[in-house]
N, C-alpha and C positions, 0 to 999 in steps of 0.2 A: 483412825479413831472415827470417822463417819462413816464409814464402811463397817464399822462392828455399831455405832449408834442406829445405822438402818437395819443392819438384820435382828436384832433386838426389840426395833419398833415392827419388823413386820413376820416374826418369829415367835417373838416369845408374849404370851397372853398378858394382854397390860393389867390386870390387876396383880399378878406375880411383881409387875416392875414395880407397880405403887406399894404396896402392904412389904416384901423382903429385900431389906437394904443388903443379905446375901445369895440373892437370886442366882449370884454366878456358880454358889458352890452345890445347890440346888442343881444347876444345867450342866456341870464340869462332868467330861468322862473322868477327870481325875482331879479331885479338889485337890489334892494337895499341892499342885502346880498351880491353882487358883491361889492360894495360901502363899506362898512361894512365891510369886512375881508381886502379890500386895508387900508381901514383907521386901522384897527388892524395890519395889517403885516407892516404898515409907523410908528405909534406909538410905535410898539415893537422894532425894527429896531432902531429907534432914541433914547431910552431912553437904550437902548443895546450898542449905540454909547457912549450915553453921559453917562452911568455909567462906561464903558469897557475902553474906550478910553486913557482916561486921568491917568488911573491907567497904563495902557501899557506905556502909554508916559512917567510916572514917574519911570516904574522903569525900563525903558529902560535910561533912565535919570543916575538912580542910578548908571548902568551898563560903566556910561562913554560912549554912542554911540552917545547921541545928547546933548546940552549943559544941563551942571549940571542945571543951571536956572529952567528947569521941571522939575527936581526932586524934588527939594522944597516941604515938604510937611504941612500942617497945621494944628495946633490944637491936640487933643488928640487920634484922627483917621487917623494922620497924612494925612488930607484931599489935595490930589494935586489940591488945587486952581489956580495956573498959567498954570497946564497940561490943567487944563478945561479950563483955558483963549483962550491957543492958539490952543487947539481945538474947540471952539467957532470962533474964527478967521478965521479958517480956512475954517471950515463948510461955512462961511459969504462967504469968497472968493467962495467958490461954488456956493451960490446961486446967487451970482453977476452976474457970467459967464453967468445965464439964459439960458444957453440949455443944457435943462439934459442930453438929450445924449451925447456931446461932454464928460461930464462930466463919465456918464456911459461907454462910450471906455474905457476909462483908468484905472476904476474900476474896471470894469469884467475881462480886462486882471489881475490884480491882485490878484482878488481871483482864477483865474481860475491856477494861477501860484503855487500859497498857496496852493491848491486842487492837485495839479499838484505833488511838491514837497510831498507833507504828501505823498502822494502815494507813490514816491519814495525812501520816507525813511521808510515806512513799509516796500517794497520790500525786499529796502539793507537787512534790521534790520533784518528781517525774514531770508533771505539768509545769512548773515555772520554773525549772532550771534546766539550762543547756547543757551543763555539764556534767551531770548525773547522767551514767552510764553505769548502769549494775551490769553485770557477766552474765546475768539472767533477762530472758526477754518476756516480761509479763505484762500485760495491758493495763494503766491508768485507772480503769473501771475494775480492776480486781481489788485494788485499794481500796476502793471509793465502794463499792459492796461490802467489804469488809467490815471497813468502819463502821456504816450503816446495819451490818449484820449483830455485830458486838451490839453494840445499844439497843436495836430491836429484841434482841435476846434476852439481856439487860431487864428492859423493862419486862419484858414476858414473867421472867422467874422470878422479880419482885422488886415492884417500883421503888417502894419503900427506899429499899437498900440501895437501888439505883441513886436517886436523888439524895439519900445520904453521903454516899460515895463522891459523887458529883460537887456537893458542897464541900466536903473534906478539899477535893481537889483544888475549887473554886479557892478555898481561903488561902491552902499552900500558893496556889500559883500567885493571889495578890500578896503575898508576904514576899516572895522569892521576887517578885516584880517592884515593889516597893524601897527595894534594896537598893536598885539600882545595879547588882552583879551582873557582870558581863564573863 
């Protein structure tokens, strides 16, 4: 992914990147493989939502952070049918709103904050614990760039949404903290 982000910034003429949200199919010797991996990277994506999702939601459920109601599970696979309800629901409310982007702000600062944190708690973990030993041998300061990269980014593409994000998180964690769940 950085490797096709730099030959694009030093390739292809930046007002193309700015004005055609289809720039690729534009530069593709063969759009239809342009075509063709969007539509696989949207169908892997969505059915990674729709398997993944509703199982987080239940047993975050289970964990007592959002009503027991999602944790409900059914059948002999204990199948979370109402997590996939109100993950379908929810999904709808997105696509109502009709502008991906708007939708996309709020997204990207979320993973970007997930990405952000995993970094930092490699960091920590690597730093204050003896016995954290990954099979991988990566230096302490790739975490600790990491995280600092997320949030410098973060703010870059738009504080706004940053510090919205941020408070979202903030409230979850004093809720989740408030609890007292161990």
């Amino acid at each position: 992914y950085l490797t096709l982000a730099l030959v694009f910034y030093f390739f292809v003429d930046q007002q193309l990147l700015l004005t055609n949200y289809n720039f690729l199919l534009t530069l593709a010797w063969l759009p239809l493989l342009v075509v063709a991996g969007i539509w696989g990277a949207t169908l892997s994506s969505a059915l990674g939502g729709i398997l993944g999702g509703p199982r987080i939601i239940q047993k975050v459920a289970q964990d007592r952070i959002v009503p027991g109601l999602l944790g409900r599970g059914q059948g002999i696979n204990n199948e979370p049918r109402i997590a996939l309800i109100f993950t379908f629901i929810l999904a709808e409310l997105g696509v109502l709103i009709g502008d991906l982007n708007a939708i996309a702000r709020v997204v990207t600062m979320f993973y970007l904050t997930a990405y952000g944190f995993i970094n930092l708690s490699f960091a920590l973990e690597k730093w204050a614990s003896t016995d954290f030993r990954p099979s991988f041998r990566i230096s302490l300061w790739v975490g600790v760039v990491g995280f600092i990269a997320c949030f410098a980014i973060m703010f870059r593409l738009d504080p706004l949404a940053m510090f919205l994000a941020m408070a979202i998180l903030s409230l979850v964690y004093f809720l989740i903290s408030r609890r007292k769940l161990h």
